[in-house]
N, C-alpha and C positions, 0 to 999 in steps of 0.2 A: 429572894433568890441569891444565892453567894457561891464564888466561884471557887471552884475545889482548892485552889494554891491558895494558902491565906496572906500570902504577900500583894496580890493582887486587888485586894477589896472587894466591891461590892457593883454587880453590874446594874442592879435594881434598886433603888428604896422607896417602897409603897410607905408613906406618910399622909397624917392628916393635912388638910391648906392649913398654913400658917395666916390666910389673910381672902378674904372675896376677892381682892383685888389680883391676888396670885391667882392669874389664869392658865400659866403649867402649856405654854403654845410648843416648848419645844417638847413633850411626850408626845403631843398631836403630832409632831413633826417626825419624828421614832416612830409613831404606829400608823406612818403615810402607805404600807401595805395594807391592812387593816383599812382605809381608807377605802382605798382604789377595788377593795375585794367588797367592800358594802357598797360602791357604787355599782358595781356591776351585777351582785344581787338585785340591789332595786331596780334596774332597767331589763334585767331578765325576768324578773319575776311580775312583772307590769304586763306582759302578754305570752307568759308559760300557759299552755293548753288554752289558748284561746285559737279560734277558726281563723281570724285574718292578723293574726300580729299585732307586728309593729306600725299597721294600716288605721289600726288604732288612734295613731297620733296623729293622723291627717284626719280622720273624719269627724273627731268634737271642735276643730275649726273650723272646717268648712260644713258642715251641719248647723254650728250657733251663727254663722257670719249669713248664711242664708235666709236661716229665721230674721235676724237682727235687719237685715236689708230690707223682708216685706215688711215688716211689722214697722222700724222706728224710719227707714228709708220712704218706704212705698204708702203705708197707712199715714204714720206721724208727721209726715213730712218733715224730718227733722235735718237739718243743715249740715254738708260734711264740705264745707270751704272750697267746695269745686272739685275734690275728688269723686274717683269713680267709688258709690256707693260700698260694693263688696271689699275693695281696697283699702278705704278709711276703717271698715268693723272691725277686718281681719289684722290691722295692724295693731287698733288697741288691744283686740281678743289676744293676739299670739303674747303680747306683753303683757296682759293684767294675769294672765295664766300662768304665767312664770311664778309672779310675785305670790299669787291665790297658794298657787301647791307647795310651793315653800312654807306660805307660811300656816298649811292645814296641816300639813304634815308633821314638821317641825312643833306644834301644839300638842302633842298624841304621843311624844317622844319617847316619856319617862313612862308613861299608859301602856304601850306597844311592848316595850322591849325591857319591863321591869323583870321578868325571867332570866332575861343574858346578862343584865345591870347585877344579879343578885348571886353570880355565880363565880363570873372572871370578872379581872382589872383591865381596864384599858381607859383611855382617857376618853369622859362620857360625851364630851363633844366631838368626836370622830361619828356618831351616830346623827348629829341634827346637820353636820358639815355632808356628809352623805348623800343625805336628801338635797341639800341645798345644789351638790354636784352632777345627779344623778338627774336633776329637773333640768338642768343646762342640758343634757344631753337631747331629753326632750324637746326645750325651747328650739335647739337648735335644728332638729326636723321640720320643727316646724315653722321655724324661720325661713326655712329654704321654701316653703311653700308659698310664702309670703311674697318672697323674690319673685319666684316664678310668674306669679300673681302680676307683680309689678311691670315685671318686663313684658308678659301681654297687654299689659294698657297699655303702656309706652310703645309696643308698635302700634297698636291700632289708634295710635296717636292723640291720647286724651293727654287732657293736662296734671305731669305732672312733673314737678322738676326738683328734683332729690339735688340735696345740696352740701355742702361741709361740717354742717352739724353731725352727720353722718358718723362723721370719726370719733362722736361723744359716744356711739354705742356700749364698748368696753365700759364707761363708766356709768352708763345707763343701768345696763347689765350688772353688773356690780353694787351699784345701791338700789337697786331691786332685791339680789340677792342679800344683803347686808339686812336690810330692812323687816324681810320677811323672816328671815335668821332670827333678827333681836325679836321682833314679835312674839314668832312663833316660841322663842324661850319665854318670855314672861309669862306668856298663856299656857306653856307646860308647866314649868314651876309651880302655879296657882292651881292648875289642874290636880297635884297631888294632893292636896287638900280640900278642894272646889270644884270636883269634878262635873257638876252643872256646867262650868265655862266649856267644856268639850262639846254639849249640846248645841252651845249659842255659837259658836265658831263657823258650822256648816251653814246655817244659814246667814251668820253675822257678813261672811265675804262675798256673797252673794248681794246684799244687799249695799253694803261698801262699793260694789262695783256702778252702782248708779251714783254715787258719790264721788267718780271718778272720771274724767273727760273719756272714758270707752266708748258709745255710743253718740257723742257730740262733741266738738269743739267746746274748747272753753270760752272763744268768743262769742258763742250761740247764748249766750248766758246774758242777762242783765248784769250792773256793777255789782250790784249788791251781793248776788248771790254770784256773783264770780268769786269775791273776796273770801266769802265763805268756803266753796271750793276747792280755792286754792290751798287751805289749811291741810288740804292730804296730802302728806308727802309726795304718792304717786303722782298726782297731778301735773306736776311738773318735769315730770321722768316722760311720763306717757305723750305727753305734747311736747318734748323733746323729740321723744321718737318718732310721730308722724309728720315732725315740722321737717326734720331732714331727710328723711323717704320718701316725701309726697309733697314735701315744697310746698302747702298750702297753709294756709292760717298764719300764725307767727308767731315768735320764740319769744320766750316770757324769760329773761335772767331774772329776776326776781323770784319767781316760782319754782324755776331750779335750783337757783343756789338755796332756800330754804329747804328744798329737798334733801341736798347734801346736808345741810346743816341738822336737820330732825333725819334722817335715815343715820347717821352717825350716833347721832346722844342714844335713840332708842337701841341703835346696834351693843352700844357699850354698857346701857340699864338691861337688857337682855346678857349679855355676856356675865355681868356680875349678879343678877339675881339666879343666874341658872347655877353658877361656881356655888353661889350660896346653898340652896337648896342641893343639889345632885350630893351634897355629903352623907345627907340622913333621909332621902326620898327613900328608901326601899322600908322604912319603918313605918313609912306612913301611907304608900299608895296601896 
């Protein structure tokens, strides 16, 4: 696009990457309208024509926190550090749910939207940042659920005592979001050519989620396979998050900082395998 005075230059120049590593964050930063107009597609169009909305987003948490209470609470007997049963599910649920749809979504990217990718320019990570935005919005209803949650136990006076790790949220949140980003790119990358990995993803998180301190403490665990565990990034996020809202168990630095350290690297091998790819995907999806 060039602008009519030709003393003035040139307000656009669509060029090939000179490099993987050239990730182009200020066009992202240019097409922060474009942004903000795809988040709000995705969070309208999540319950356009449906009978109860946005009601939506409170009943797959409290529906699965219910199941997960008789079944691994009430059958299993399985151990939540002294919290009230529906409070420990629903904290790991509302969190593992963030990271889940981020990074299902985010895998489906270049699959979904190779029509609009093949038509107009805009910088192709304004579409997996979307999702990643647009899931917050979600998180965050359903956070408030959580709260609510909380402050009924806490009148009716069960134990729990929510503490100063609390103020990690921001960062919890973030290398959730970071995390499920980078993933969710290498698993769309791959998908242009491997489209089988799009089958294995739906049920692959599903079953990642037993891998993950959501339904038990990580103390509940022998050494051994704590250790093991511990190797999922989430792990140390998500016991994070129930260690400073519920005061119960206890905060593993070691398994967080690991987290930051592997939610970073993967962030950044997502980031440049997707700059790779997203050049020549439409020749090949």
């Amino acid at each position: 696009m060039k602008i009519n005075s030709s003393n003035q230059g040139w307000d656009l120049e669509i060029k090939p990457h000179d490099t993987v590593f050239n990730l182009h964050l200020r066009d992202v930063w240019n097409y922060r309208d474009l942004l903000l107009l795809l988040v709000r597609r995705d969070f309208v169009s999540f319950y356009k024509q449906t009978i109860l909305g946005p009601v939506w987003f409170f009943i797959q948490p409290i529906f699965t926190t219910i199941v997960f209470t008789f079944v691994f609470g009430n059958l299993a007997k399985i151990s939540t550090n002294g919290a009230p049963q529906p409070l420990f599910y629903m904290a790991g649920i509302v969190s593992w749910s963030y990271f889940a749809d981020c990074l299902t979504k985010t895998s489906t990217v270049f699959r979904d939207n190779a029509t609009i990718f093949g038509k107009v320019y805009f910088p192709r990570l304004i579409m997996p940042l979307s999702i990643v935005f647009s899931n917050l919005i979600k998180f965050g209803v359903q956070f408030i659920l959580f709260i609510i949650l909380m402050v009924y136990y806490l009148i009716q006076g069960n134990r729990i005592e929510p503490n100063w790790y609390i103020l990690l949220l921001p960062v919890i949140m973030l290398l959730m979001a970071i995390l499920g980003l980078g993933l969710g790119l290498i698993i769309t990358a791959l998908t242009t050519k491997y489209r089988d990995l799009a089958f294995v993803v739906g049920f692959g998180i599903q079953l990642a989620m037993y891998a993950t301190p959501v339904i038990y403490p990580l103390s509940y665990l022998q050494e051994k396979y704590r250790v093991i565990i511990a190797l999922n990034p989430m792990c140390g996020l998500i016991e994070t998050f129930k260690y400073g809202f519920l005061g119960t168990g206890q905060f593993y630095p070691g398994a967080f900082i690991y987290s930051i350290i592997a939610s970073v690297i993967i962030f950044i091998i997502g980031l440049v395998v997707f700059n790779k790819v997203e050049k020549n995907f439409v020749d090949t999806i």
